[in-house]
Backbone as numpy.savetxt, mean C-alpha at the origin, in Angstrom:
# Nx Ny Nz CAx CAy CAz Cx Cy Cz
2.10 -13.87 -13.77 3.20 -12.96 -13.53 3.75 -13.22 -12.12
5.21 -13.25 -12.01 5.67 -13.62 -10.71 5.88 -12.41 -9.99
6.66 -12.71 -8.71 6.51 -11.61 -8.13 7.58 -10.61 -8.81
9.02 -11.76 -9.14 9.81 -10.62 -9.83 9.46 -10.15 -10.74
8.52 -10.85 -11.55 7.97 -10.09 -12.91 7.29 -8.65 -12.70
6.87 -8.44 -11.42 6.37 -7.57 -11.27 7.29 -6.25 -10.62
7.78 -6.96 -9.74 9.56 -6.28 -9.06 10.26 -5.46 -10.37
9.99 -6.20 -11.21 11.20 -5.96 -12.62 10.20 -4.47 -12.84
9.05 -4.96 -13.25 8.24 -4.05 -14.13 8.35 -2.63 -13.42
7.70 -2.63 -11.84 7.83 -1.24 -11.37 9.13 -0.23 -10.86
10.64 -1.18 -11.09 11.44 -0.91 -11.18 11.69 -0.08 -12.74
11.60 -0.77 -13.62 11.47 -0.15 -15.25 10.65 0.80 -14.87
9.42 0.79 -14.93 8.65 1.88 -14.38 9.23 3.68 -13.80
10.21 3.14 -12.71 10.61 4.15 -11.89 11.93 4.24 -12.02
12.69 4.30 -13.21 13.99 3.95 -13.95 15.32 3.67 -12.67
14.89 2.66 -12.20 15.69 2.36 -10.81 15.95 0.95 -10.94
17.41 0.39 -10.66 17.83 -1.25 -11.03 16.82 -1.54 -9.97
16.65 -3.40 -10.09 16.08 -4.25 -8.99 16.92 -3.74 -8.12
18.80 -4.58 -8.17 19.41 -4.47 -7.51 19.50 -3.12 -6.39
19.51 -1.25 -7.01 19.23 -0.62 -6.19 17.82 -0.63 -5.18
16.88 -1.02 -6.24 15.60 -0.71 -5.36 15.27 -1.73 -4.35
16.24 -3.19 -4.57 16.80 -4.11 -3.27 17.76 -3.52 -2.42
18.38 -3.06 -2.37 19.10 -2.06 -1.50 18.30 -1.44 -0.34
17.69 -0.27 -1.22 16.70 0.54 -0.76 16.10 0.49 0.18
15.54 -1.20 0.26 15.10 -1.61 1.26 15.41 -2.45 2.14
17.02 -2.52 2.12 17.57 -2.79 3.27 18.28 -4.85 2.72
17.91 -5.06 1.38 18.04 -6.64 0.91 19.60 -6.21 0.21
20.07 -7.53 -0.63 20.65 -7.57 -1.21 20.86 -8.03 -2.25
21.53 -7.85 -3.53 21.40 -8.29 -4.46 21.10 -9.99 -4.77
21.39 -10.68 -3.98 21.39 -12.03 -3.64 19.70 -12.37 -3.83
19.29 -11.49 -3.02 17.46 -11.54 -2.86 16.92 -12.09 -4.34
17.53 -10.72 -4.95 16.53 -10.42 -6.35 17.22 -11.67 -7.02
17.49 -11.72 -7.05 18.54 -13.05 -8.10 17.74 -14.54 -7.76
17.68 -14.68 -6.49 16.72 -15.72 -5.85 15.20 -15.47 -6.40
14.58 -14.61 -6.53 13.22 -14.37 -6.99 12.94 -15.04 -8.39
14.40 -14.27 -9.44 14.02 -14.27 -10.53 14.18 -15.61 -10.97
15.32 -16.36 -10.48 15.72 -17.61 -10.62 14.96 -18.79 -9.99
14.43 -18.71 -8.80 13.10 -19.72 -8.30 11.82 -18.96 -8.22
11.29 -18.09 -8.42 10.57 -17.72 -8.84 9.29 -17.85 -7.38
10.85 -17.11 -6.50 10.24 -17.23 -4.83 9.47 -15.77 -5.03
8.68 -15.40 -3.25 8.60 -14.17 -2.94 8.92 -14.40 -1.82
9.90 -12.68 -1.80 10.09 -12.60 -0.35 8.91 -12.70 1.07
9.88 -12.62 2.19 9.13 -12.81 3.39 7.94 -10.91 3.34
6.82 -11.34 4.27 5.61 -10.29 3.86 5.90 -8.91 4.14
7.14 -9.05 5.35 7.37 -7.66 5.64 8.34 -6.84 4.94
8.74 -7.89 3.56 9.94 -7.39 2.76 8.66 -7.00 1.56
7.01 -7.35 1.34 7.17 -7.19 -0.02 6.51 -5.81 1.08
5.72 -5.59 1.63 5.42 -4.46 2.80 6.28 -3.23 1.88
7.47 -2.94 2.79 8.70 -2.14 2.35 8.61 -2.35 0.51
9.10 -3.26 -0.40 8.54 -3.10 -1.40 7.44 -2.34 -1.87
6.18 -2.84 -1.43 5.31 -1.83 -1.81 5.07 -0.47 -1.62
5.38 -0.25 -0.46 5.10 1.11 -0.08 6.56 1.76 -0.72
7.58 1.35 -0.59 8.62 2.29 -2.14 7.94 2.51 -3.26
7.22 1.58 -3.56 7.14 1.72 -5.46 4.97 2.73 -4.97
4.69 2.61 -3.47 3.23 3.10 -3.58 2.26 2.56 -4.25
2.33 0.87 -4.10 1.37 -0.09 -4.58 1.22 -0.57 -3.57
-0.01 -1.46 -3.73 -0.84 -2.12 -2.85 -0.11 -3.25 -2.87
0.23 -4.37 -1.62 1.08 -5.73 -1.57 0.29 -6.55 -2.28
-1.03 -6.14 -2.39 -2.10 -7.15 -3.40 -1.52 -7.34 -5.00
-1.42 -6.26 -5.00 -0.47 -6.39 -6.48 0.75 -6.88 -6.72
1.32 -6.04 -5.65 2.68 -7.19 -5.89 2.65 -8.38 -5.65
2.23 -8.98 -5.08 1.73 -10.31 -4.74 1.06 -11.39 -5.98
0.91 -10.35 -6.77 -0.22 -11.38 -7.91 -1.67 -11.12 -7.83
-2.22 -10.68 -6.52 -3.53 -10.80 -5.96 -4.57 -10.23 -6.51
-4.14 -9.19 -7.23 -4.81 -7.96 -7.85 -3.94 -7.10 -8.68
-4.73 -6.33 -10.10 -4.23 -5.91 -10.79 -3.82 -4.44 -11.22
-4.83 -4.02 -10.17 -4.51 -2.24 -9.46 -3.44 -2.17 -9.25
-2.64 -1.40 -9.73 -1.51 -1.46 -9.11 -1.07 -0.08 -8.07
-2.10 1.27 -8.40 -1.11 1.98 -7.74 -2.56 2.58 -6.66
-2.27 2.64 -5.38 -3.08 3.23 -4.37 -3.66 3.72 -4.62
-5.20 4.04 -4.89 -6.68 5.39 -4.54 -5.75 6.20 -3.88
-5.83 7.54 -4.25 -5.23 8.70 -2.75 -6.44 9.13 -3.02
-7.25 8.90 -1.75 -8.43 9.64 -1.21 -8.10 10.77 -0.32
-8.78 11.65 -0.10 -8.77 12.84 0.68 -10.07 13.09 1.16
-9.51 13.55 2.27 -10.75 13.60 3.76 -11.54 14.81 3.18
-11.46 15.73 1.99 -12.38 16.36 0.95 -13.33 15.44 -0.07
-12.89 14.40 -0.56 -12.76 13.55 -0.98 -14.07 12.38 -0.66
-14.00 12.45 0.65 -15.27 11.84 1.46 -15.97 12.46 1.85
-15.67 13.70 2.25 -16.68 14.61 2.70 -17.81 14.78 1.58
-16.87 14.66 0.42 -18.38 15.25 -0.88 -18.61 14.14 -1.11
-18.22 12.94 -1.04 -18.94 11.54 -1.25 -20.13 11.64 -0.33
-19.81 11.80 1.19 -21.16 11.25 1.99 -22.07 12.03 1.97
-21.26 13.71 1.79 -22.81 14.68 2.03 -23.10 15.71 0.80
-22.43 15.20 -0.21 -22.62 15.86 -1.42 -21.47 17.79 -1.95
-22.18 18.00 -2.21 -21.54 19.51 -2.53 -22.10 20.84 -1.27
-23.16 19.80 -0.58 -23.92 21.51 0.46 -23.09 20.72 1.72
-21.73 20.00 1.83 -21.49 19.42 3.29 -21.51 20.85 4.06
-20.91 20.53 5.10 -20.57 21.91 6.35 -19.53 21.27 6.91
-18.63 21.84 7.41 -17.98 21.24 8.22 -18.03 21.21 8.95
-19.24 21.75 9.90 -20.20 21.18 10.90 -20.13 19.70 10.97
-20.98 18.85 9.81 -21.26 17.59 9.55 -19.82 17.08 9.47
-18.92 17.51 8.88 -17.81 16.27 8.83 -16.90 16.32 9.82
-17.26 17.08 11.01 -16.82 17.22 12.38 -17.08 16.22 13.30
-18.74 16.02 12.85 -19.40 15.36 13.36 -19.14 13.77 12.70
-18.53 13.50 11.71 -18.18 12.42 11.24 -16.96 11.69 11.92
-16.18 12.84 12.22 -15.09 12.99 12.51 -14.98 12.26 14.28
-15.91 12.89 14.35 -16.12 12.82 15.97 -16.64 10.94 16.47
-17.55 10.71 15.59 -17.86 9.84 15.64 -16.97 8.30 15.14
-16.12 8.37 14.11 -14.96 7.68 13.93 -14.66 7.30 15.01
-13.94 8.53 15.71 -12.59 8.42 16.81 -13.85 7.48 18.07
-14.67 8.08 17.96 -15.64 7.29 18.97 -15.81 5.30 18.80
-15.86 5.31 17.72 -16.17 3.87 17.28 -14.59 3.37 17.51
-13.77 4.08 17.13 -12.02 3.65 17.14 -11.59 3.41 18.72
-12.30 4.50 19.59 -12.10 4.12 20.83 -12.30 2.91 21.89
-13.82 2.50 21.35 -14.51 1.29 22.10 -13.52 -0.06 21.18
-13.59 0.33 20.07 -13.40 -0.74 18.89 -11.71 -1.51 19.89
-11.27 -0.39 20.00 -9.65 -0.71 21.18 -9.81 -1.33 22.33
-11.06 -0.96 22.79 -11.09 -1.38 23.90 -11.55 -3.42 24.37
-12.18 -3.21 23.25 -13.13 -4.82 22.68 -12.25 -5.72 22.74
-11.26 -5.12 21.54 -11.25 -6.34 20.55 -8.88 -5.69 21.33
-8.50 -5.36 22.10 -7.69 -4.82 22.24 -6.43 -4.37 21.28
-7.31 -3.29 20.07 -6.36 -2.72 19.24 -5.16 -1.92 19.71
């Protein structure tokens, strides 16, 4: 499946032309026409914008993978993953706390 094959599909999907949902993101009809006809993909920060319109992963659009639509996890979500149903929010404070801690040095290292 190409990339427009896939362009096409989540467009059908979300009853929206290529052509508008090339718009949308700032391309032009010229784009999509080029895809379908050489059977290019756009540059990464165009399928980027692509994906996040249609709320797929660029892995998918890409070919890469067949998931197509994002996990929405919630910070509830993990909380009962790591500490079950008795969490506190004591503990996921403390999770919490510790993140931003690792996120801090992690910036400092490696200069995020």
């Amino acid at each position: 499946m190409t990339f427009y094959d896939r362009f096409a599909e989540l467009c059908r999907d979300n009853n929206i032309s290529p052509s508008s949902a090339a718009m949308a993101v700032g391309l032009n009809r010229s784009s999509v026409t080029r895809w379908k006809q050489k059977g290019t993909s756009p540059r990464q920060e165009t399928v980027v914008k692509i994906a996040n319109m249609f709320d797929v992963t660029v892995e998918y659009m890409m070919g890469l993978e067949n998931l197509k639509y994002r996990p929405h996890v919630t910070s509830a979500d993990v909380k009962l993953y790591l500490f079950g149903p008795r969490a506190s929010d004591k503990m996921w404070k403390e999770v919490l706390k510790f993140v931003e801690k690792l996120k801090a040095e992690r910036g400092s290292d490696d200069g995020m």
